[in-house]
PLY file of the C-alpha trace (Angstrom):
ply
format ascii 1.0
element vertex 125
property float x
property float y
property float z
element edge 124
property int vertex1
property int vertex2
end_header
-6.51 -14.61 10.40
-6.57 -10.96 9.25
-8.81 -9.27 6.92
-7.40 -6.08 5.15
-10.16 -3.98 3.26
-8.58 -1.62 1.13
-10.75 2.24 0.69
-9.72 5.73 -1.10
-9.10 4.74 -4.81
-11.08 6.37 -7.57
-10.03 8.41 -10.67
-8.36 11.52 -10.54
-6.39 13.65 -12.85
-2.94 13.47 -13.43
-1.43 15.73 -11.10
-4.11 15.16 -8.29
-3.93 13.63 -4.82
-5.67 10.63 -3.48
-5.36 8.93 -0.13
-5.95 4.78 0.21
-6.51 3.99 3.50
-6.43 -0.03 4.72
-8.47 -1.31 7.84
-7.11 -4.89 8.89
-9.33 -6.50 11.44
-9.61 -10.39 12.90
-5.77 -9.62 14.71
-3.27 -6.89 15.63
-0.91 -5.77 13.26
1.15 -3.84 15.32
3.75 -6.45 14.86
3.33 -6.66 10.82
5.21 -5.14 8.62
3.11 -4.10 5.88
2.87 -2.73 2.20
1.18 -1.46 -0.47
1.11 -3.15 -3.91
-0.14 -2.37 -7.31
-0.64 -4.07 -10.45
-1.32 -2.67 -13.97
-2.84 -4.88 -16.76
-0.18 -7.52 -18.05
2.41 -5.97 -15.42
3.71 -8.10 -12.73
3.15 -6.77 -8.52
5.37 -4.65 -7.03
5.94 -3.54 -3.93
5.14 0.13 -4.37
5.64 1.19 -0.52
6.37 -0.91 2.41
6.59 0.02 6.04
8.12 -1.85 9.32
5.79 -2.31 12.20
7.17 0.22 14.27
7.87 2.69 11.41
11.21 2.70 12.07
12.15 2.01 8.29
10.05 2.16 5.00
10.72 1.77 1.59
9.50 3.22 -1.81
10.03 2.22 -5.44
11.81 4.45 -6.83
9.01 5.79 -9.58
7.00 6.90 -6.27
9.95 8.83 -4.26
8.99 12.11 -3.07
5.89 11.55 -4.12
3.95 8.82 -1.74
3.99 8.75 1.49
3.07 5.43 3.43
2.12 5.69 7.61
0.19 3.39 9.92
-1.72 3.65 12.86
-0.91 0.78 15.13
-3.53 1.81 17.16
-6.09 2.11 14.43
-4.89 -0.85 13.12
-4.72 0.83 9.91
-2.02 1.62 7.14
-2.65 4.58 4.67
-0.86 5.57 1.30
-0.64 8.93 0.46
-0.36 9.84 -3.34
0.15 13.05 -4.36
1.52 14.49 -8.11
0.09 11.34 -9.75
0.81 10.75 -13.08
-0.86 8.30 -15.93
1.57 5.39 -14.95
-0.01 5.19 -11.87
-2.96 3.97 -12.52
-3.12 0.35 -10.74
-5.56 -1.71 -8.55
-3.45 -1.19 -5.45
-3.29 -3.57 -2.79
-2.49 -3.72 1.25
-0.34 -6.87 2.40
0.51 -7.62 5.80
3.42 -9.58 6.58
3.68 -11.50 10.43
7.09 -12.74 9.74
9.66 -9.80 8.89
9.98 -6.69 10.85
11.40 -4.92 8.27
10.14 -4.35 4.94
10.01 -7.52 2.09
10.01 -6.65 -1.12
8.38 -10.04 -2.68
4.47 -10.66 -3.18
5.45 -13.86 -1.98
6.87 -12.79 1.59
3.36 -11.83 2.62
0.45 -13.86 3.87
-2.47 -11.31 4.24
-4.08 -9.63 1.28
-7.09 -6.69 0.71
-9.41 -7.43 -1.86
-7.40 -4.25 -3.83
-9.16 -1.03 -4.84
-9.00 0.78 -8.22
-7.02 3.96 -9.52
-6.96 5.64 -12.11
-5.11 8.77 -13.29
-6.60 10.24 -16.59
-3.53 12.71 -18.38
0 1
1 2
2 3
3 4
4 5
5 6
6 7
7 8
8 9
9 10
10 11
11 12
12 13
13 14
14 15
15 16
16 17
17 18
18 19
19 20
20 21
21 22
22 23
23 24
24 25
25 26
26 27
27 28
28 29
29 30
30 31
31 32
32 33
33 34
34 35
35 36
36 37
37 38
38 39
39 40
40 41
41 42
42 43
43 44
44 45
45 46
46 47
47 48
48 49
49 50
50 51
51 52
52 53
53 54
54 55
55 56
56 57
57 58
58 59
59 60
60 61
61 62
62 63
63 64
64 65
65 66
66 67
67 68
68 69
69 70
70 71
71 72
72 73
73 74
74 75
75 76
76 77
77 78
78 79
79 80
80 81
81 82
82 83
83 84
84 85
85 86
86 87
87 88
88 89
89 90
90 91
91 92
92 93
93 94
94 95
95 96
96 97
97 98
98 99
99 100
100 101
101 102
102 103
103 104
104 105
105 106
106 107
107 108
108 109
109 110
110 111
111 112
112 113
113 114
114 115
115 116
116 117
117 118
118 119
119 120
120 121
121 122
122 123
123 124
């Protein structure tokens, strides 16, 4: 089993720059790929960043280009999101996935098994 425990969110202006950082523990995800998530009120999940477990490849939807950045720390066991130029539509509870079946990068909620608990952000205009 792995535990993911998202950190980082908050509320910041549109604009700003926050940083979500997620700890997995319980197992070694050095061989997950893993991703970043976010759902709004009455909006389905998507995959908002998603990164292979050696960081060869990544992806990004295409609202976040140029703007997020997603990195992991095999040896920290950790993934981290970087958001920076947020805007309104951002706001989300975000959520880390881990994935122990692909090494590249699903795109489906359904493709992975591991889920944080999902932390809160919001971006005020």
């Amino acid at each position: 089993q792995v535990q993911l425990v998202e950190s980082g969110g908050g509320l910041v202006q549109a604009g700003g720059s926050l940083r979500l950082s997620c700890a997995a523990s319980g197992r070694t995800i050095d061989r997950f790929a893993m991703g970043w998530f976010r759902q709004a009120p009455g909006k389905e999940r998507e995959l908002v960043a998603g990164i292979s477990w050696s960081s060869s490849n990544t992806y990004y939807v295409d609202s976040v280009k140029g703007r997020f950045g997603i990195s992991r720390d095999n040896a920290k066991n950790t993934v981290t999101l970087q958001m920076n130029s947020l805007k309104p539509e951002d706001t989300a509870v975000y959520y880390c996935a881990a994935d122990s079946w692909r090494s590249t990068v699903a795109r489906s909620p359904a493709e992975y098994e591991y889920w944080g608990q999902g932390t809160q952000v919001t971006v005020s205009s």
